[in-house]
N, C-alpha and C positions, 0 to 999 in steps of 0.2 A: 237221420233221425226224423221221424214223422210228427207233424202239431198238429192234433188235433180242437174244432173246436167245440164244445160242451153245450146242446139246444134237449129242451123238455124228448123232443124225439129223436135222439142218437149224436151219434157224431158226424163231424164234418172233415174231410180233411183239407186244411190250408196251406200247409208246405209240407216238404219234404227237403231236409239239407244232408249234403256233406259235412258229416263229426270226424272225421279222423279213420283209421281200422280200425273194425270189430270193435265197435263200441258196445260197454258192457254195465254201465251204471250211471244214472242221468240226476244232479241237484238243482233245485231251482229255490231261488227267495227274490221275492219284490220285481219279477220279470231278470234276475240274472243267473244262467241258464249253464252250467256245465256238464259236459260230458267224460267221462271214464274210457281212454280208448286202451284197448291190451292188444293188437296188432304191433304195432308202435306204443309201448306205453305211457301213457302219459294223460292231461286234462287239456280242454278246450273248450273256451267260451266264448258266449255269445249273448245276443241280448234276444227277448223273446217279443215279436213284434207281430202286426196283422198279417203279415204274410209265415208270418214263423220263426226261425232263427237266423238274426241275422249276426255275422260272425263280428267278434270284437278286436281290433289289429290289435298285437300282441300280448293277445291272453291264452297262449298256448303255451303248456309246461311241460316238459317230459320227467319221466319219477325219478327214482332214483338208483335204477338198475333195469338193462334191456329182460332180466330175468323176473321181474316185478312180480306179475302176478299179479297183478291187483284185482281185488272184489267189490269193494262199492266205494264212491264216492259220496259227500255230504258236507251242507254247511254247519257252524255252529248256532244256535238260535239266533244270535246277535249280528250271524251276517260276517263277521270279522275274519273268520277263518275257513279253509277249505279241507277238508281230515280225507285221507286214501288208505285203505288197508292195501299191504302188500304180500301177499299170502310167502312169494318166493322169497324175499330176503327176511321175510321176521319182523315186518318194520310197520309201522305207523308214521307219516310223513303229512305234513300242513305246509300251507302255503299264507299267507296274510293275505287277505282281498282287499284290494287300491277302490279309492270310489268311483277313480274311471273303469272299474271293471276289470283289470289288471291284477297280476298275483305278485307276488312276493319273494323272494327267493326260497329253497327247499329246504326244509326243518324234517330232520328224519330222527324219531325215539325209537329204541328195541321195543319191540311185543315183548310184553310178560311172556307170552307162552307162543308157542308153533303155532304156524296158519292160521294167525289173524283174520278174520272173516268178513261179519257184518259189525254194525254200530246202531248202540243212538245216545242221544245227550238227553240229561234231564231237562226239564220244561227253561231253568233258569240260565241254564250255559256251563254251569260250576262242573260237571260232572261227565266224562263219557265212558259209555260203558261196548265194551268189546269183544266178539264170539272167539274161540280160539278152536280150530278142527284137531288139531293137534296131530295131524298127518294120518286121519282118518282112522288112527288107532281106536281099538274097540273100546268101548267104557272112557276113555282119557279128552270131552269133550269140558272144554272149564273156559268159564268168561272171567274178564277182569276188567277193574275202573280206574279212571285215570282224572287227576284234577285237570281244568285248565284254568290257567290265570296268567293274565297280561300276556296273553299269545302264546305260553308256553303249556307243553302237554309232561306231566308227571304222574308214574304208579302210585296207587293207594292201596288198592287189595289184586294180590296178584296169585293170574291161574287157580281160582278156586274152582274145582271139580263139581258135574253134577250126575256122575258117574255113567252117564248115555254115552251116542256117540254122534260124531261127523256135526257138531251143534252149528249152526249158518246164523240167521239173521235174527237181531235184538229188535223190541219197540219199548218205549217205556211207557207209564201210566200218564197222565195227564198228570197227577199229582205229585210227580218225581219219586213216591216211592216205593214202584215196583217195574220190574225189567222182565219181559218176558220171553224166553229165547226157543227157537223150534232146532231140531236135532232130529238133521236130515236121514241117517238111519234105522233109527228105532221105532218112531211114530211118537213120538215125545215134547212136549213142549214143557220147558222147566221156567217157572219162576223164582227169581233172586230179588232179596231184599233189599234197597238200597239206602243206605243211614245219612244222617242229616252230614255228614263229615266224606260223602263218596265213596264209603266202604259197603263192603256186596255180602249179605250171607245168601245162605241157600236157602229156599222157604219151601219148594216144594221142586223136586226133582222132576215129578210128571203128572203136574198141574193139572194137564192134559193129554189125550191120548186117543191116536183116531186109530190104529192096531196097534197092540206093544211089540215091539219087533219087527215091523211092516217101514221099510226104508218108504222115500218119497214126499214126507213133511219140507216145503220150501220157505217160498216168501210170506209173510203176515203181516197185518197191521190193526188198529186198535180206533175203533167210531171214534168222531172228535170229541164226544164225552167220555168214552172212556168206559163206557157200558159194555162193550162187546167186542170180540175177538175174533176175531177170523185168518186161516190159514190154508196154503194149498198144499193137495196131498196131490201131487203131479203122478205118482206113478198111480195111483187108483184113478185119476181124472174129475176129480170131486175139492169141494169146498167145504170147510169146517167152522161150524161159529159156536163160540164159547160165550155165556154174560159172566163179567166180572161184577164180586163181592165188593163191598166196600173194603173189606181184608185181601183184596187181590187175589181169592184161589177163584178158581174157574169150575162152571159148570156148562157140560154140554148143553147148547140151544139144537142141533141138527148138524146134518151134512147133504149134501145137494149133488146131482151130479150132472155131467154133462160139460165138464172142462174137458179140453183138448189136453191130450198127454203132451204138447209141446210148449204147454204153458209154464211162465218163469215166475210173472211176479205178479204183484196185486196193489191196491190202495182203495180203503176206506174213507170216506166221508161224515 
């Protein structure tokens, strides 16, 4: 895993560490620093320091199945907990974070639906909300949310469809009450409503839309206001930006090109 550091003209690179194999999804809060490895699957942390990551003794977890699968890793706002989608066995699994930096032992919930994907929590921590691929069945693309409280992770609306497909990664509003999700084969990004109680309707299937039917919508994320949206369209090799309503629907700002087609993810500022 590479650290880079962040100057008015570019980046710098300052370390480079050993994460584990095939690391495939990285969280960080307050400089503490885990990595998603699926060679070996499992989590591994570290603390984030001037030279880069430096590793933390016994903050290495393994999931809860060599068949895992897992897609992203993520903290909850609060710091308290560590969430892993595991696409292979159906599961959502957390860990407790110790304040030495240490996990917890493994807490594994069923996915509402198949191939649990990406996440995100609302602004407060009450709330997360989950992409479901559903084994890349056509149309059968549905998210679902889940409470959490006192460490524990519980369904509230489960596999509600948004009738695309192959749906991957969630961001939500600044304001907790919209989820925006991209659905990686269609060219679709759909928005879901989310109620003061954690439950999800559907507001807008395809919110947005860079081809209808044109796979290649990936990673996205949302300015720290919460103005604009952006998402990559890896197989065209272009970048997509949406300004958000204060009603959450989206209207196209442009698309840009000049991404490399081996690009994964992204992040807004």
């Amino acid at each position: 895993m590479s650290v880079f550091a962040v100057h008015e003209g570019g980046l710098d690179l300052i370390g480079r560490t050993p994460t584990g194999a095939a690391p495939k999804s990285i969280a960080e809060r307050g400089g503490l620093v885990f990595v998603l490895n699926t060679g070996k699957p499992g989590v591994n942390g570290f603390r984030l320091g001037e030279r880069g990551l430096e590793p933390i003794a016994g903050a290495e977890q393994a999931l809860s199945a060599e068949n895992a699968d897992p897609a992203q890793v993520g903290f909850t706002p609060d710091g308290s907990l560590l969430v892993v989608t595991e696409r292979g066995t159906d599961s959502i699994v957390s860990f407790a974070v110790m304040a030495d930096g240490r996990l917890g032992d493994i807490k594994v919930v069923p996915s509402s639906g198949p191939t649990p994907y990406g996440f995100a929590f609302t602004p407060d921590g009450s709330t997360l909300v989950v992409t479901e691929a559903f084994r890349a069945e056509k149309g059968a693309a549905a998210a679902s949310s889940y409470q959490i409280s006192m460490g524990e992770i519980s369904p509230v609306t489960r596999s509600l469809g948004d009738g695309r497909s192959e749906i991957c990664w969630a961001v939500v509003t600044p304001d907790g009450r919209s989820v925006f999700t991209t659905n990686f084969a269609d060219g679709a990004i759909s928005r879901f409503a989310i109620g003061t109680d954690g439950s999800l309707t559907l507001a807008d299937a395809t919110a947005g839309l860079t081809e209808d039917g044109r796979p290649g919508l990936r990673d996205e994320d949302l300015s720290a206001d919460g103005r604009f949206l952006y998402a990559i369209d890896a197989d065209a090799g272009r970048i997509y930006g949406w300004t958000v309503a204060g009603d959450g629907s989206l209207s196209l700002l442009g698309d840009w090109e000049g991404v490399p087609r081996s690009v994964a993810g992204l992040a807004a500022s």
